[in-house]
N, C-alpha and C positions, 0 to 999 in steps of 0.2 A: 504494500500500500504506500502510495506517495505521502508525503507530507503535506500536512493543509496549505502552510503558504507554499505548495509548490503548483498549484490549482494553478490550470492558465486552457483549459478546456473548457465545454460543457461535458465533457465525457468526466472531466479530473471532479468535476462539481458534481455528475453523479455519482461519483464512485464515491464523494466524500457524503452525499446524502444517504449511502448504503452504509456507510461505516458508524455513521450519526445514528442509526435505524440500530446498527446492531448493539449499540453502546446502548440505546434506549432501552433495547428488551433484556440487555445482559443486567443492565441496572436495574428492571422491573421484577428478573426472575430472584435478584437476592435481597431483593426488599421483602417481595411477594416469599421466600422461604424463610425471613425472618419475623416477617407476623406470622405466620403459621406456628411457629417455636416460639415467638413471644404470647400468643392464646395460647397454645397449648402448657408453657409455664403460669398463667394466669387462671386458668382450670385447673390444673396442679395446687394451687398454689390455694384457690378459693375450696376446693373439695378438704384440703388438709384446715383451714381457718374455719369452716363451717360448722364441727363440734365446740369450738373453744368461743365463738361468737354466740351459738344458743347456750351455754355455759351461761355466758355474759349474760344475758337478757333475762335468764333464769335470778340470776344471782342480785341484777337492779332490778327484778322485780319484789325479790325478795326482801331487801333492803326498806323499800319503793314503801311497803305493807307495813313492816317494821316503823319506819318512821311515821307512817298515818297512825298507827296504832297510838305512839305517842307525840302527836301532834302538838300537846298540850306543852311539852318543854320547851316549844320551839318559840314560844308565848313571847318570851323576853329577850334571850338571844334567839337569833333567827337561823347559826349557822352552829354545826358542833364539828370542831375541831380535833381528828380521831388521829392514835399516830399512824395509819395509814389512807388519812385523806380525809375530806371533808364532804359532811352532810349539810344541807343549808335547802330552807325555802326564802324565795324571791317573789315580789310582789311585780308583776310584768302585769303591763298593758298591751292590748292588741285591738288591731282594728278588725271587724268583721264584715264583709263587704258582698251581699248576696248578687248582685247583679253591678259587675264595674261602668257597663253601656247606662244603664238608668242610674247611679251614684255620678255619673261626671253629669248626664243632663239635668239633673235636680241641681246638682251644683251651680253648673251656670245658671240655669232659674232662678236660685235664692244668690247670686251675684259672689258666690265665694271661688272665684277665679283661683285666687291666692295661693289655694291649697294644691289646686290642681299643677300635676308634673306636665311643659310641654316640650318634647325637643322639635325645634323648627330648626329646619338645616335645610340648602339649596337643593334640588331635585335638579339633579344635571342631565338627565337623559329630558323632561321637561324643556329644560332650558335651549336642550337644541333648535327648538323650534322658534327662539329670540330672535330676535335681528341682532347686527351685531351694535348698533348704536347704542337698543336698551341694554344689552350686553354689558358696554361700557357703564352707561350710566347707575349700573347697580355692582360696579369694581367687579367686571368677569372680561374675558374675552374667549375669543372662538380660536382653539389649537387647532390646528392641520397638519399633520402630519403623513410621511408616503413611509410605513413601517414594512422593512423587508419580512415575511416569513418562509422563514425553512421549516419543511415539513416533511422527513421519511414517508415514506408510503409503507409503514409497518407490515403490513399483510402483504405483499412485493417480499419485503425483504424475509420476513419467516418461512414463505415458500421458500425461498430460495437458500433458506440453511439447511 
């Protein structure tokens, strides 16, 4: 195989789009053998953690029960400090939201914009359709660019190994 800058054909350019082609699938087949071996270390790995995890669950729920049973110490201190780790209840707030489409329209109804998250950001495939003055006038302009692509003909080149 020639060297790339020694290209001075169309033949030297195909032959370097076959080489591009085979670097592609060569690089596709050892990515593609390494998730296969990184899942299957991950099923490994999840079937060995999956006694020791319903362990766990077992174990803070048991806890979980213990501490409801005596609820009532938690009265004054709210957290106990054990030497292997801490028990504690926290007084959390949360919002409960049956329907998000009817909670933003009520919202803006009763005028509490404020609360509402909005992101506004330009829509550029939109924007293609600007002219370029409005363009300007809202700090945009129109790129053009002539972008080469090279593109193997993958299926070409697999027949042909």
């Amino acid at each position: 195989m020639q060297k790339p800058t020694d290209i001075k054909t169309w033949d030297g350019v195909d032959s370097a789009l076959r080489r591009m082609g085979e670097i592609d699938i060569a690089v596709e087949n050892i990515q593609g053998s390494m998730t296969l071996k990184i899942n299957e270390l991950n099923a490994q790995a999840e079937t060995k953690a999956e006694g020791l995890k319903k362990e766990r669950q077992v174990i803070e729920k048991a806890i979980t029960a213990f501490c409801e049973e005596h609820k009532h110490e938690f009265a004054k201190t709210r957290s106990k400090e054990l030497t292997f780790g801490v028990v504690a209840y926290r007084v959390t707030t949360k919002i409960a939201i049956r329907s998000i489409k009817a909670c933003v329209a009520a919202m803006k109804a009763f005028k509490l914009k404020k609360y509402l998250r909005i992101e506004e950001k330009p829509d550029k495939e939109l924007m293609l359709n600007l002219d370029d003055q409005t363009l300007a006038k809202v700090g945009a302009a129109r790129k053009t660019e002539d972008n080469l692509r090279i593109e193997p003909a993958m299926e070409k080149i697999k027949e042909a190994a």
